[in-house]
C-alpha positions in Angstrom: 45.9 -38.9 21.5 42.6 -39.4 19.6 40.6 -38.4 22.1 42.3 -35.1 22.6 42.4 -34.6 18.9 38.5 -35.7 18.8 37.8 -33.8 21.6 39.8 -30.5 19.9 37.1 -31.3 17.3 34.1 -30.9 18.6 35.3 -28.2 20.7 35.7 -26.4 17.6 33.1 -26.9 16.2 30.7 -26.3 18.9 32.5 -22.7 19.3 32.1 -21.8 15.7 28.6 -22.9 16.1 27.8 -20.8 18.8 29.8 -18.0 17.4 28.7 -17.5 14.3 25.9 -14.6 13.9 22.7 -15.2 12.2 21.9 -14.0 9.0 20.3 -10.5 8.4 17.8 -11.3 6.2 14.1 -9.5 7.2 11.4 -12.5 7.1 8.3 -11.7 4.7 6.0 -12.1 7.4 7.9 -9.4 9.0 5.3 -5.9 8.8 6.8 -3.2 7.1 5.7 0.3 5.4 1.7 0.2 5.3 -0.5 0.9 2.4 -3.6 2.7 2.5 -6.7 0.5 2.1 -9.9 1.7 0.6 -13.2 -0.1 0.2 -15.5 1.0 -2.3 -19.6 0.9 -1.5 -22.7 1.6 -3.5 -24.3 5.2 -2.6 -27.4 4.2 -3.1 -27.2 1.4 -0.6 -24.0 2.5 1.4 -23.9 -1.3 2.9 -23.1 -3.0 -0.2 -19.8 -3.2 -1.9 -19.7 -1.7 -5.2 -17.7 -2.7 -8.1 -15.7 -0.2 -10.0 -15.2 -1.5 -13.3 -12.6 -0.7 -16.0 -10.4 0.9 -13.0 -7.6 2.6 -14.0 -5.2 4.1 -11.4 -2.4 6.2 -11.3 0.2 8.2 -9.8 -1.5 12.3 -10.2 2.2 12.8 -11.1 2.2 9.8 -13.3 1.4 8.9 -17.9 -1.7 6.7 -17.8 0.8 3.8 -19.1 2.2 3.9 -15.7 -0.2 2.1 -13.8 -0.3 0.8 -10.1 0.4 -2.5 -10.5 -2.9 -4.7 -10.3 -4.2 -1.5 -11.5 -4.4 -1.7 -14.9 -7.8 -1.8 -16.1 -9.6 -3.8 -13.6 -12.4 -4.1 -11.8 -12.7 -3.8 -8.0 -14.4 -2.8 -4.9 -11.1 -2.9 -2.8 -7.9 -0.6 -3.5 -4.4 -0.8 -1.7 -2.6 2.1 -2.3 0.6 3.1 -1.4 2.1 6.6 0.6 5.0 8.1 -0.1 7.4 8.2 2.8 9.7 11.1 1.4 6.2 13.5 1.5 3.2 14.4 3.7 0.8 13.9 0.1 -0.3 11.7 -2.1 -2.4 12.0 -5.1 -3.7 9.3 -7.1 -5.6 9.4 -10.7 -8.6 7.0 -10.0 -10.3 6.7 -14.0 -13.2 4.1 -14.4 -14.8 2.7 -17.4 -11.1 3.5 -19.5 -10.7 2.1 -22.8 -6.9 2.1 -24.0 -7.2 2.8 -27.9 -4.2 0.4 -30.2 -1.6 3.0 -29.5 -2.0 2.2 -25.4 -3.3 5.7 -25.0 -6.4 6.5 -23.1 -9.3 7.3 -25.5 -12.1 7.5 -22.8 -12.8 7.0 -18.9 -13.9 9.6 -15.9 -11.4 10.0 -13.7 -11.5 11.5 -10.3 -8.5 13.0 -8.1 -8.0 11.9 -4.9 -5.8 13.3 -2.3 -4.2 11.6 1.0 -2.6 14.0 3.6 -0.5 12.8 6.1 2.2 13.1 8.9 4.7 10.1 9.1 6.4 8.3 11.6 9.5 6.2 11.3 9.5 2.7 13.1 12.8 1.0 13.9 11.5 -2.5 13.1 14.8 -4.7 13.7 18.1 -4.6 12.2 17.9 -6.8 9.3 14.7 -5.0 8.6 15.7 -1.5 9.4 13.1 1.3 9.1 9.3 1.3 8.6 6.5 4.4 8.1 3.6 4.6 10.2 1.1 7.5 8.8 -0.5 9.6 11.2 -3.7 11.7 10.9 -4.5 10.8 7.8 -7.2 12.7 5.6 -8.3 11.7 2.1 -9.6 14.3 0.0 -12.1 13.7 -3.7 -10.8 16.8 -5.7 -13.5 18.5 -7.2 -13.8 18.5 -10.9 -17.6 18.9 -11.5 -17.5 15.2 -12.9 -17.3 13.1 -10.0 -18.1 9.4 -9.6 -16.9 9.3 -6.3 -19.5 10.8 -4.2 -18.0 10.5 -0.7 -15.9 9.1 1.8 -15.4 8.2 4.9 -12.8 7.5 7.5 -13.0 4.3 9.7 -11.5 5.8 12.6 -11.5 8.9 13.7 -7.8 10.4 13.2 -7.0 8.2 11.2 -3.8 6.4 10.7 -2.3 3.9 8.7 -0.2 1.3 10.8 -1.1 -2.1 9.3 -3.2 -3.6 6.2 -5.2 -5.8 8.6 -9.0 -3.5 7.6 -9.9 -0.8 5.4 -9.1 2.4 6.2 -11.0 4.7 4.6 -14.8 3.7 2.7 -15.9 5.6 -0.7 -18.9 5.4 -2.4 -20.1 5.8 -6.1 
């Protein structure tokens, strides 16, 4: 009798073991929805990283108190931006050298308009992870304002598109 009962045991639990589903929960090493990397070079000497310093970006949509995050007033020669996936454009508000005055407004700074065209293509990655963008043929345009620090850019590939953060994807220089 206690062998049957211990055997009923570990019966059980071996079946609700096995039975039971794994958890749905997407792992952080998992790739998902790219961002757009940009490195920035030196115009003069196009093979030399270039510092932008007091960088300021935003959202062309966007108040300059609503900054990228890690975007705030920095400096740096590398920029990870994010697409939107609900639209084929975005616009950005790049501003260097910006000074906030006491009231968090923006008192000085050039800023330069840049423009990311795009078509997009959902992913299925797994269940637990659902959905990812991949952006296809993407194009990045420096609006022209007559002010311009950022002189030019370049893609890394031809036809761009935007499928991991692994490299840069797109070079401009000042």
């Amino acid at each position: 009798m206690k062998k049957a009962s211990l055997l009923i045991i570990v019966l059980t639990l071996i079946i609700s073991y096995y039975s039971c589903e794994r958890d749905d929960i997407c792992p952080e090493s998992t790739p998902t929805t790219p961002s757009l990397i940009i490195d920035v070079f030196d115009f003069s000497n196009q093979e030399n990283k270039k510092n932008v310093f007091g960088l300021l970006i935003v959202g062309a949509d966007r108040q300059d108190t609503d900054a990228l995050p890690d975007y705030d007033i920095v400096s740096s020669n590398n920029l990870i931006l994010p697409l939107k996936t609900d639209e084929n454009t975005t616009e950005y508000r790049l501003i260097k050298e910006t000074v906030r005055g006491d009231d968090g407004l923006l008192t000085s700074g050039n800023e330069d308009v840049i423009s990311i065209n795009y078509s997009r293509r959902e992913v299925f990655v797994s269940k637990a992870c659902g959905y990812k963008t991949i952006f296809e043929n993407v194009t990045l345009t420096i609006v022209d304002d007559e002010d311009n620090w950022i002189l030019s850019e370049t893609p890394l590939n031809p036809n761009q598109s935007v499928e991991d953060e692994t490299s840069a994807h797109f070079n401009i220089f000042h």
